[in-house]
C-alpha positions as CSV (number, residue, x, y, z in Angstrom):
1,X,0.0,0.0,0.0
2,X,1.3,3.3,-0.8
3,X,0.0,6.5,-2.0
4,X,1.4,9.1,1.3
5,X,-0.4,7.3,3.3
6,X,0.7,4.1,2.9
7,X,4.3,5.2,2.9
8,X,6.3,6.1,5.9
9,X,5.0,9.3,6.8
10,X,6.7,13.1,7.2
11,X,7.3,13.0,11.2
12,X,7.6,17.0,11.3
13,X,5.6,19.8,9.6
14,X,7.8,21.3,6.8
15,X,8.8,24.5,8.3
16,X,7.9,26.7,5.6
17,X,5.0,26.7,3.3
18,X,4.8,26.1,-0.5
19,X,3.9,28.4,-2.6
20,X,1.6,28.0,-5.0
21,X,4.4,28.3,-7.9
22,X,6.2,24.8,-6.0
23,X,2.8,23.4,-5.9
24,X,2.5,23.5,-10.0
25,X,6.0,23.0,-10.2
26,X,5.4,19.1,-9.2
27,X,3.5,18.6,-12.4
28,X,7.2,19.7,-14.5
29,X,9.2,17.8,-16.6
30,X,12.7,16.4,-14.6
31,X,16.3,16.9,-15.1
32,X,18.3,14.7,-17.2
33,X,19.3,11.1,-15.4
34,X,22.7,10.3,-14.4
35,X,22.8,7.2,-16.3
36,X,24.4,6.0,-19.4
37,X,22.7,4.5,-22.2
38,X,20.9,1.8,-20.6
39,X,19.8,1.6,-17.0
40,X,21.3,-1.8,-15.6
41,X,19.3,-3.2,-12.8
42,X,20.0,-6.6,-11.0
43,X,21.3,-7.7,-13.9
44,X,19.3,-7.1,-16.8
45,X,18.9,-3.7,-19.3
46,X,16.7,-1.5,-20.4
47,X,16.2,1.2,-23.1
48,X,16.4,4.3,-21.7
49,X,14.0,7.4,-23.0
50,X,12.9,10.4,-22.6
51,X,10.7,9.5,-19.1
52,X,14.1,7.7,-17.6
53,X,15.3,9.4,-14.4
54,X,16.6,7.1,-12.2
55,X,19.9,7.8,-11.3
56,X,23.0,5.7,-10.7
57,X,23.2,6.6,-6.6
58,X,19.7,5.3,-6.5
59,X,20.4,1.6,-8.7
60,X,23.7,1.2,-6.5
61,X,20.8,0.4,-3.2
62,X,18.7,-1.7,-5.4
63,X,19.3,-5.6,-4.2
64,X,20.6,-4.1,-0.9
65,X,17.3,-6.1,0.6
66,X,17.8,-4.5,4.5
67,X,15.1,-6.5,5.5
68,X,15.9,-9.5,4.8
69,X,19.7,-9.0,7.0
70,X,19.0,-11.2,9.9
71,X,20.0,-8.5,13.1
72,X,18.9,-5.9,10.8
73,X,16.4,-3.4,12.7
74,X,14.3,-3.6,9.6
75,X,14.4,-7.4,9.6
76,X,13.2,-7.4,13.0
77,X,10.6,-5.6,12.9
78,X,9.6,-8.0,9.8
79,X,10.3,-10.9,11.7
80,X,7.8,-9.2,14.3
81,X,4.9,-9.1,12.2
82,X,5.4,-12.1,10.3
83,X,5.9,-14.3,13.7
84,X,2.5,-13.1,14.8
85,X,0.6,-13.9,11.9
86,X,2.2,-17.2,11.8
87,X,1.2,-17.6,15.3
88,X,-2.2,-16.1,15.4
89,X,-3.5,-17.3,12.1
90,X,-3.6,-21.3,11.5
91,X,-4.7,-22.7,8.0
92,X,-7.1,-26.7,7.9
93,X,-4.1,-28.6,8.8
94,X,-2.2,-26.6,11.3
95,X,0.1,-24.5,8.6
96,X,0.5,-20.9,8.7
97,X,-2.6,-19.2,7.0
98,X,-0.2,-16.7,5.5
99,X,2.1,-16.9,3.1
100,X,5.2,-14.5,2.9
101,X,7.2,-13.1,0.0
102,X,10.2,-10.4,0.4
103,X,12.3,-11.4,-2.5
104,X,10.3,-10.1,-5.0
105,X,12.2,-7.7,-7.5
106,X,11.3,-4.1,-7.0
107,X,11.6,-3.6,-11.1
108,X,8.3,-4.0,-12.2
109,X,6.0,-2.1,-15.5
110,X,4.0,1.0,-14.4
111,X,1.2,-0.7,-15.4
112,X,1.4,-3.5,-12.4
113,X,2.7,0.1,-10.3
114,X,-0.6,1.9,-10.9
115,X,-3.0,0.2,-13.4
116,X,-3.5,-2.9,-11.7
117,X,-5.0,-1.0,-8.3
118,X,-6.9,1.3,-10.7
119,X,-5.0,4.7,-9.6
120,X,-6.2,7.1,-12.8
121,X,-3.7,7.7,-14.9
122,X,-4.2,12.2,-13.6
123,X,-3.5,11.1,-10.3
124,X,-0.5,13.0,-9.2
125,X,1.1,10.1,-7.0
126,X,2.2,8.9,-11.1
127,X,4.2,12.4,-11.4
128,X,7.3,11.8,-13.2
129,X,8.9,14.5,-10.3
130,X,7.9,11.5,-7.4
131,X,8.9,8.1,-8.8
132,X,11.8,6.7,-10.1
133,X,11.3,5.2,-13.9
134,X,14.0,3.1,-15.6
135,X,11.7,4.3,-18.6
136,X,7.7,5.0,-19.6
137,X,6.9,1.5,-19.1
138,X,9.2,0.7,-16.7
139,X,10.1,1.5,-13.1
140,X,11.2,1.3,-9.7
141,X,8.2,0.2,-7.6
142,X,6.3,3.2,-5.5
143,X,4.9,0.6,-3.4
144,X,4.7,-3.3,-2.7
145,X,1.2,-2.8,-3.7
146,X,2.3,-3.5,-7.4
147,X,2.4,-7.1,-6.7
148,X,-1.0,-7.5,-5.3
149,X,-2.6,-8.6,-8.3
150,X,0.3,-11.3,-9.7
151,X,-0.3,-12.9,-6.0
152,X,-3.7,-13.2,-6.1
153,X,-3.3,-14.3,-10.0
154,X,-1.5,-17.3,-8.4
155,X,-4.2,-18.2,-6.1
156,X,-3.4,-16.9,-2.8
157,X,-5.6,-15.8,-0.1
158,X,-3.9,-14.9,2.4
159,X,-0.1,-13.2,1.8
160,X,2.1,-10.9,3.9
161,X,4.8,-9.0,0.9
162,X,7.8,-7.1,2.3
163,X,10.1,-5.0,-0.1
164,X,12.4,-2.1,-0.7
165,X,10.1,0.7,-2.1
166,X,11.4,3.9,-4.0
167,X,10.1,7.2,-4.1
168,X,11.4,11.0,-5.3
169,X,11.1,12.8,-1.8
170,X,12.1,15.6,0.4
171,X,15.2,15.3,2.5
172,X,14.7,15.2,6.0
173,X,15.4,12.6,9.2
174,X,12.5,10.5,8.1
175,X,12.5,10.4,4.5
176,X,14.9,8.4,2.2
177,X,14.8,7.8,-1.7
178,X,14.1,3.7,-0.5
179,X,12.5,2.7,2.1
180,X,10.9,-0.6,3.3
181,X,7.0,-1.5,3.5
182,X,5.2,-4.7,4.5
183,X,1.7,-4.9,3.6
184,X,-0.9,-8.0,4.0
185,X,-4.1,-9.5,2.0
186,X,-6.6,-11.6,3.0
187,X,-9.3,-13.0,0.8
188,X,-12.5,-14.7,1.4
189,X,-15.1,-17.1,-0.5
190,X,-19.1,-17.1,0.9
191,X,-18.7,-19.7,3.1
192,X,-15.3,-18.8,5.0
193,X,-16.9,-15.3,5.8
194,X,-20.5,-16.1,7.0
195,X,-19.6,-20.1,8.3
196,X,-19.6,-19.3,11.5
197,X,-22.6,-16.4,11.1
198,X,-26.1,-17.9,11.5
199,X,-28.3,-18.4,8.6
200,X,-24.9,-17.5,7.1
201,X,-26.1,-20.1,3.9
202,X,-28.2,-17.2,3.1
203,X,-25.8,-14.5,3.4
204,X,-23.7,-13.3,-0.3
205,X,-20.5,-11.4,-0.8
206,X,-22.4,-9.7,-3.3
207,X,-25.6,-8.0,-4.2
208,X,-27.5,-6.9,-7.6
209,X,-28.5,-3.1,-8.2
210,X,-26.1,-1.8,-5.3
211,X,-25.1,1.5,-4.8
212,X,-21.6,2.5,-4.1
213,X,-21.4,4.9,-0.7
214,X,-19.5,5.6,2.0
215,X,-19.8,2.3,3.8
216,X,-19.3,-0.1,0.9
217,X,-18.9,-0.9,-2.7
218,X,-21.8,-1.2,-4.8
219,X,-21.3,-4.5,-5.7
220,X,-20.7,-5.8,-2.0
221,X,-23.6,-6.5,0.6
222,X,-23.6,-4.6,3.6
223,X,-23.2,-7.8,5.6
224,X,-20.2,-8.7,3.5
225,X,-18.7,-5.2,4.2
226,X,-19.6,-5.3,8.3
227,X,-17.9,-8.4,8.3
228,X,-14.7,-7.9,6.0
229,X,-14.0,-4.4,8.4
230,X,-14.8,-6.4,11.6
231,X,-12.1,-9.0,10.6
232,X,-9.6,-6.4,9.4
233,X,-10.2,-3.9,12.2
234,X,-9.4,-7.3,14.4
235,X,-6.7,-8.4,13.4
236,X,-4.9,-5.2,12.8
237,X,-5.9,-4.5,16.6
238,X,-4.3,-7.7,17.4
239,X,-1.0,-6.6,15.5
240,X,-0.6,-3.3,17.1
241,X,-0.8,-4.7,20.1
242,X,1.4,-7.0,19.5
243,X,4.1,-4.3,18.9
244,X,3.5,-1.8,20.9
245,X,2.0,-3.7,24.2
246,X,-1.8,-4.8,24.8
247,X,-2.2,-1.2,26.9
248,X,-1.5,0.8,23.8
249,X,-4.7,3.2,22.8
250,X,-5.5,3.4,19.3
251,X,-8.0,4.8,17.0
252,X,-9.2,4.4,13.2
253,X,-10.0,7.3,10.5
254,X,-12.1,7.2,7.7
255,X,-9.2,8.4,4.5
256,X,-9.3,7.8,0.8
257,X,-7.1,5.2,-1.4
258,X,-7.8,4.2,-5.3
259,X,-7.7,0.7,-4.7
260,X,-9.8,0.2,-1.5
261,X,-12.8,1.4,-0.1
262,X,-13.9,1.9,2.4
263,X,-10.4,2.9,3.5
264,X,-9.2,3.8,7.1
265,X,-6.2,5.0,8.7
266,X,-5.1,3.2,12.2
267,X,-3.2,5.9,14.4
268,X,-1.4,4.9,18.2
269,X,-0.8,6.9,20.9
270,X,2.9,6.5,21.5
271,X,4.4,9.4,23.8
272,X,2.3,11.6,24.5
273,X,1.1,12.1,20.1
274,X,-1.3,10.2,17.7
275,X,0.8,8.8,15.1
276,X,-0.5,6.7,11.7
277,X,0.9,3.3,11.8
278,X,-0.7,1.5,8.4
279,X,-3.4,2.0,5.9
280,X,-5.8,-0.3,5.5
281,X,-9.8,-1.0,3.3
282,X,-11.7,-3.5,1.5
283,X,-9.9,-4.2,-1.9
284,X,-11.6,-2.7,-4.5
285,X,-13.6,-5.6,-6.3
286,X,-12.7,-4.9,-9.5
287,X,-9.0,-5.6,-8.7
288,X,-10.1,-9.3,-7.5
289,X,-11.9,-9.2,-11.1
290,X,-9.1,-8.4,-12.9
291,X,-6.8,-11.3,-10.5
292,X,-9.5,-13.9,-11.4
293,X,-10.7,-14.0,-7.7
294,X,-14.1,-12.3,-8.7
295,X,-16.3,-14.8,-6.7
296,X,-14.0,-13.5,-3.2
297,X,-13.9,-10.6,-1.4
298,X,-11.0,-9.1,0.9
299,X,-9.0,-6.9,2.5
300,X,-5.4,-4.9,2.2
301,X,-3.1,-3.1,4.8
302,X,0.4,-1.5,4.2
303,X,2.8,-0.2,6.5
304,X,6.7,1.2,6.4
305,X,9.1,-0.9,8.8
306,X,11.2,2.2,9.1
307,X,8.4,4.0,10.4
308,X,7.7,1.6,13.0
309,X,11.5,0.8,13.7
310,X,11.9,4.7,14.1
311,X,9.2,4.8,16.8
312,X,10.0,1.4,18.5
313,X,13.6,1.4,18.5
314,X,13.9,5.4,19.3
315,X,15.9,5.7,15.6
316,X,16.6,9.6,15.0
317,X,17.2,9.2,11.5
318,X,16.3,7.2,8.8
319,X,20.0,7.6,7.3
320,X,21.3,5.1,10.5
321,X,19.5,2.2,8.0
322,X,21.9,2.3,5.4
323,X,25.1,2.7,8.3
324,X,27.6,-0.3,8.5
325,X,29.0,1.2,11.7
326,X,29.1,-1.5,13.9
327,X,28.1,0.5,16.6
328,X,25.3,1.0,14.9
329,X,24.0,-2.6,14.3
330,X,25.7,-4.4,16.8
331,X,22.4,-2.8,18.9
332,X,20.8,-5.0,17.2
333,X,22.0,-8.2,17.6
334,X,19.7,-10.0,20.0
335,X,19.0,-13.2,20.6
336,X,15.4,-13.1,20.9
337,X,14.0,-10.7,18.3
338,X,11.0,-9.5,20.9
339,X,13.9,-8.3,23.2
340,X,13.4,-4.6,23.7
341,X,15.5,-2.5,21.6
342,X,16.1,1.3,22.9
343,X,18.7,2.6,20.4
344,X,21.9,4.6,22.2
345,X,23.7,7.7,19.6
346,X,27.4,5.9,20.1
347,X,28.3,9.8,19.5
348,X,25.8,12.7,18.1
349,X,28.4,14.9,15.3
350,X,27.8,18.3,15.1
351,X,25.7,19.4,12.1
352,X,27.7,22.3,9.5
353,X,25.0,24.1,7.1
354,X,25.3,26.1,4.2
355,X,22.6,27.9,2.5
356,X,21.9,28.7,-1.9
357,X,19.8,30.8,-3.9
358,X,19.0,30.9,-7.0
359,X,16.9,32.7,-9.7
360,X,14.8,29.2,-11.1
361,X,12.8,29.0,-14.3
362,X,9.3,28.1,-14.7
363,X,10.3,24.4,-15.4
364,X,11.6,24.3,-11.8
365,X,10.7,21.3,-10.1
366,X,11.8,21.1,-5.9
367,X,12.0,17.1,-6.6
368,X,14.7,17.8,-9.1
369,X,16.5,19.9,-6.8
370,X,16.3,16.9,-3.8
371,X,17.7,14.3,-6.0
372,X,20.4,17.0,-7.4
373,X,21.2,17.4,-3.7
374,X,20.9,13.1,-3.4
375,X,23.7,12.6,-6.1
376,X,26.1,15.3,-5.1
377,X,25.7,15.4,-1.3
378,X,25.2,11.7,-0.6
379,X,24.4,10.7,2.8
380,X,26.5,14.0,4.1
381,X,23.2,15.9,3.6
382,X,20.6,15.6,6.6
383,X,18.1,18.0,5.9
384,X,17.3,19.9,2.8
385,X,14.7,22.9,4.2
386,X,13.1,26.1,2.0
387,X,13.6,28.8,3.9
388,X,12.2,31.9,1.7
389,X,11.0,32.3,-2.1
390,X,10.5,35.7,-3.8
391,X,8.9,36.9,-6.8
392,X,10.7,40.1,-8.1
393,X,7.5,42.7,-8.5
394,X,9.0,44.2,-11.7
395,X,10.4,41.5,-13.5
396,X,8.6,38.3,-12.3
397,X,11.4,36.3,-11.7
398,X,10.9,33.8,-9.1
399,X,14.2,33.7,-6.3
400,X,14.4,30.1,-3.5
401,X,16.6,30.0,-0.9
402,X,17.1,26.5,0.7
403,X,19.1,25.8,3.6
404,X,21.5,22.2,3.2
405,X,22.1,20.7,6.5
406,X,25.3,18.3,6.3
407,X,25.9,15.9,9.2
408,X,28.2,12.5,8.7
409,X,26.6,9.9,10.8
410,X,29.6,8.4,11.8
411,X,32.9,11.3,12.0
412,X,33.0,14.9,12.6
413,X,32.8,16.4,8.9
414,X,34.9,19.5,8.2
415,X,34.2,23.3,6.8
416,X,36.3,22.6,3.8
417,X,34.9,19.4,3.2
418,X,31.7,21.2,3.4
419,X,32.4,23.9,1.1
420,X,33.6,21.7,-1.2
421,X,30.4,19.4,-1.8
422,X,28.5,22.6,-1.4
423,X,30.0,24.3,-4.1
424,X,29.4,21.1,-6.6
425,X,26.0,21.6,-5.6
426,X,25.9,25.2,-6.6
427,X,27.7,24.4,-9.8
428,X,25.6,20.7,-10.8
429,X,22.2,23.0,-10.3
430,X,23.2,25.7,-12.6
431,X,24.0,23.4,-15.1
432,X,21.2,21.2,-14.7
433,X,18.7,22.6,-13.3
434,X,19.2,25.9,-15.2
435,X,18.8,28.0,-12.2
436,X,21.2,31.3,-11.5
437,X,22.8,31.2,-8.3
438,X,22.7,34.4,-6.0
439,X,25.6,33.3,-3.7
């Protein structure tokens, strides 16, 4: 699941609003890739085009798989979930009810990416200036969503997925260009739903001459629906507590995704703030239509493992995932993955910042900037933050001044070492981006 809301959410306000200028500026064409001829992924090739914009700092993490490194935080947190539901959750003949899948590659066409869960192709989460595509058919997955469909195709009812996910973001202590989600799926016929209902021989999945509202599908009988959101609501209660402790409060909200309805939002109270854990809904039928698993009906829920490692393990920033520091992941190593983890800084290095300006053009997109930021800065850059934008009153030029927060996570970095990467910034923007610097 994907779409903002099924990825790992911004932790922090941004600290300065967009103007409306950024906001049309998403919709823009993106800078040229930093990728020769074809793009080489896992092994295989691909023609580049004029849509490609993946770039070679992004490929060099795809096949990394963090959660699947045993010690991992990420893995545990995996290991978390998917040891409940083989726990909880018992097929006929005493086998785990759910299947799991995390090696699947994250190279798949846009059409499994956004067709196949029926996201339109206007819907801005298939901007050009938010994913990563190898080229216009072809791309990095946005979210583990895009192998819903394949699964069900293969007769599954009931699947956990867990994957790297890629997305064109902001740069900040909780967002990364890959990230990790784990989402679920559970289908049912007639007589698994309403077997243990009385008069449940009576009761259908489905009804003639419905009408789609804000409870249910059209398609879908209202006792279907009660009884697809009672399971789901259930067992996601059941995994929450699980994580975070049987005394944790939670609460659901009524949101909006393309591919299920009706769709929900399950927030915790974890310190003192509400904070979104997962999305979850009632797969759009049509989806099981397309899957041939027209005659079931089911449910979907996605949710980041960094976002829960961050809040569970006390992780300040989402960079310490990628670290090889081994005072970093020897933290980790545990004998019994539901051993609390509370994660100690081994040392907190002081941050150095710099801040450009620049004149931009119309074609200006803030995405293109990030990643600019991404290939040059690397992992020295912490925060990226707009700090003012002008529009000249005579001439209409359009000014943005970002501050670029540099921090190693593992040594002290220097001024000169600073100035250095910062300049190549200034420089790689001009020439790319076709901005005028005012430094």
């Amino acid at each position: 699941m994907r779409l903002r809301h099924f990825l790992l959410p911004s932790l922090k306000p941004r600290p300065f609003p967009i103007s409306s200028n950024q906001q049309n500026a998403h919709l823009c064409s993106t800078a040229s890739p930093v990728i020769s001829q074809d793009v080489q992924v896992q092994g295989r090739s691909f023609p580049r085009d004029d849509f490609s914009n993946v770039t070679a700092k992004i490929l060099q993490r795809v096949g990394a798989n963090l959660h699947n490194e045993p010690h991992h935080p990420l893995w545990i947190i995996k290991e978390r979930i998917k040891e409940h539901f083989y726990s909880s959750y018992m097929g006929r003949w005493g086998n785990p009810l759910f299947s799991v899948h995390d090696n699947l590659s994250p190279v798949v066409s846009v059409e499994q990416n956004f067709d196949s869960l029926l996201i339109p192709p206007d819907h801005p989460s298939r901007k050009r200036g938010d994913n990563y595509y190898i080229n216009r058919s072809t791309m990095l997955r946005a979210h583990t969503s895009a192998h819903q469909r394949e699964l069900v195709r293969q007769g599954l009812d009931a699947f956990l997925l867990a994957g790297d996910v890629y997305r064109r973001d902001e740069i900040d202590s909780s967002h990364f260009p890959v990230f990790h989600q784990m989402e679920g799926v559970r289908l049912f016929s007639d007589h698994e739903l309403f077997s243990s209902v009385d008069g449940g021989q009576h009761l259908s999945l489905f009804e003639d001459s419905g009408r789609r509202c804000g409870q249910k599908q059209e398609v879908h009988s209202l006792e279907a629906v009660t009884l697809l959101q009672f399971n789901l609501k259930n067992t996601l209660t059941r995994l929450v507590h699980a994580l975070f402790g049987p005394g944790v409060e939670l609460r659901w909200v009524d949101c909006h995704f393309p591919f299920t309805h009706p769709s929900f939002e399950l927030e915790v109270r974890f310190q003192e703030q509400w904070m979104e854990v997962l999305g979850c809904g009632i797969m759009e039928q049509q989806i099981l239509n397309s899957a041939g698993a027209g005659h079931k009906a089911g449910w979907a829920f996605g949710l980041g493992l960094e976002r829960l490692a961050m809040i569970l393990f006390n992780i300040p920033d989402i960079r310490l995932f990628w670290s090889r520091d081994p005072g970093f992941l020897q933290q980790f190593r545990v004998t019994d993955i539901h051993q609390p983890i509370s994660f100690k800084a081994v040392s907190r290095f002081p941050p150095l910042h710099n801040d450009i300006s620049f004149w931009v053009p119309d074609s200006f997109c803030p995405q293109d900037f990030f990643e600019l930021v991404r290939c040059v800065g690397g992992d020295l850059v912490e925060q990226v933050t707009l700090l003012d934008h002008f529009t000249h009153p005579k001439t209409g030029r359009r000014s943005e001044c970002y501050r670029i927060v540099y921090r190693h996570m593992e040594r002290t970095l220097t001024q000169e070492e600073v100035r250095q990467t910062h300049a190549a910034i200034e420089r790689t923007a001009e020439s790319e981006l076709g901005v005028t610097g005012r430094y």
